[in-house]
C-alpha positions, 0 to 999 in steps of 0.5 A, a space after each residue: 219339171 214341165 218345160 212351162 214350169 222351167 220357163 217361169 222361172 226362166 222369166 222370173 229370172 229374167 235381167 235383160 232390161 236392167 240397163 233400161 230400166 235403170 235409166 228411167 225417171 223410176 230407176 227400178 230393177 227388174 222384178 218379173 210377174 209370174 204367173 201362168 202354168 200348163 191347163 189354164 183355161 183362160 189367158 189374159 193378155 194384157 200390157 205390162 205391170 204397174 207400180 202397185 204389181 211390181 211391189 206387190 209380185 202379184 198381177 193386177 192388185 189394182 183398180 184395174 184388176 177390180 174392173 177386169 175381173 168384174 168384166 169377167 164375172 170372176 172373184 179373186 180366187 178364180 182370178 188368180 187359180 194358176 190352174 184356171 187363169 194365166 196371165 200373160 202380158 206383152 212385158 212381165 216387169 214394170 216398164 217404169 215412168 217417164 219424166 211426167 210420171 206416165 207409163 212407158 210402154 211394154 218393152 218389146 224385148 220382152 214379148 219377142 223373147 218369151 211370148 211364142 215359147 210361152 204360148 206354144 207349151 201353154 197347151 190349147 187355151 179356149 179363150 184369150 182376153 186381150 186387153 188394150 191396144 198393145 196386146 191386140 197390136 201385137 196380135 193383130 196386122 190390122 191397122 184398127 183402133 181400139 175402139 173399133 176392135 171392140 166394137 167388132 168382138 163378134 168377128 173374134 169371139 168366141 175364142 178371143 175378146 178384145 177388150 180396152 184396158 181397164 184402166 181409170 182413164 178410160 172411164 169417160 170411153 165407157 160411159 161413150 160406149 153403152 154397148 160395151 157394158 150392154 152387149 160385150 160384158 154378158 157375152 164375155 161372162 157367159 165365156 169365161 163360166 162356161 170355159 172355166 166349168 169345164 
């Protein structure tokens, strides 16, 4: 067995925020995200699991997972291919919801137990997407905004596309920024084919 393949299970074994998440409005236990191996071409770096990906074990099964891989160019087999894509978000459970039925953000527990191993034995990867504010804060000292990230992809590109998280809500932000559809979408497609064919 790899040292990858011992650290996914590692991780999908992982308890170390039962404590906190019990104590959210969801009251859930932990139910770590998996999937990632050695000889992925691609990362996606994205924040952590929603409700729909905690029930279903399986990552982005929502409509945000529709629009990313659209983003990306990519059908679900290529998507979820562990030998082509690695998903690799700040935290592997569902961090649950607040009081008004939000999101809690990523628990950063997670990323500074498993992250640095995890990507250090995940081998040379050509392209990373990060997608959203949490991942690029993570990655990034900068004191940017998302937007302004973005915006700049060609400073970053080719090897990492910062992209907004695809997310429903930041439809509005879309139509705001026609270059992202325009300008970043081709440029990131041609990538992600041109990684994923060799």
């Amino acid at each position: 067995m790899s040292f990858v393949e011992t650290l996914a299970k590692e991780i999908a074994a992982c308890r170390i925020c039962a404590d906190r998440f019990a104590a959210t409005n969801t009251a859930h236990d932990p139910r770590p995200v998996v999937w990632f191996r050695s000889g992925a071409r691609v990362i996606v770096s994205g924040q952590a699991p929603g409700m729909r990906v905690h029930q279903s074990g399986q990552p982005f099964t929502d409509p945000s997972g529709d629009r990313l891989r659209a983003w990306m160019g990519v059908d679900e087999a290529t998507f979820y291919d562990l030998s082509r894509v690695a998903i690799v978000p700040m935290a592997f459970c569902f961090p649950g919801y607040d009081a008004k039925g939000s999101d809690l953000p990523p628990p950063k527990i997670c990323a500074e137990t498993w992250r640095a191993p995890l990507l250090a034995h995940l081998g040379d990867v050509p392209l990373t997407l990060l997608v959203g504010g949490h991942a690029q804060a993570w990655e990034f000292s900068d004191k940017m905004t998302v937007t302004d990230r973005v915006a700049n992809w060609r400073s970053y590109a080719p090897h990492v596309f910062p992209l907004p998280h695809p997310s429903w809500r930041n439809t509005g932000w879309l139509k705001r920024n026609p270059w992202f559809n325009e300008e970043l979408l081709p440029a990131l497609r041609a990538r992600v084919a041109e990684v994923l064919a060799t």
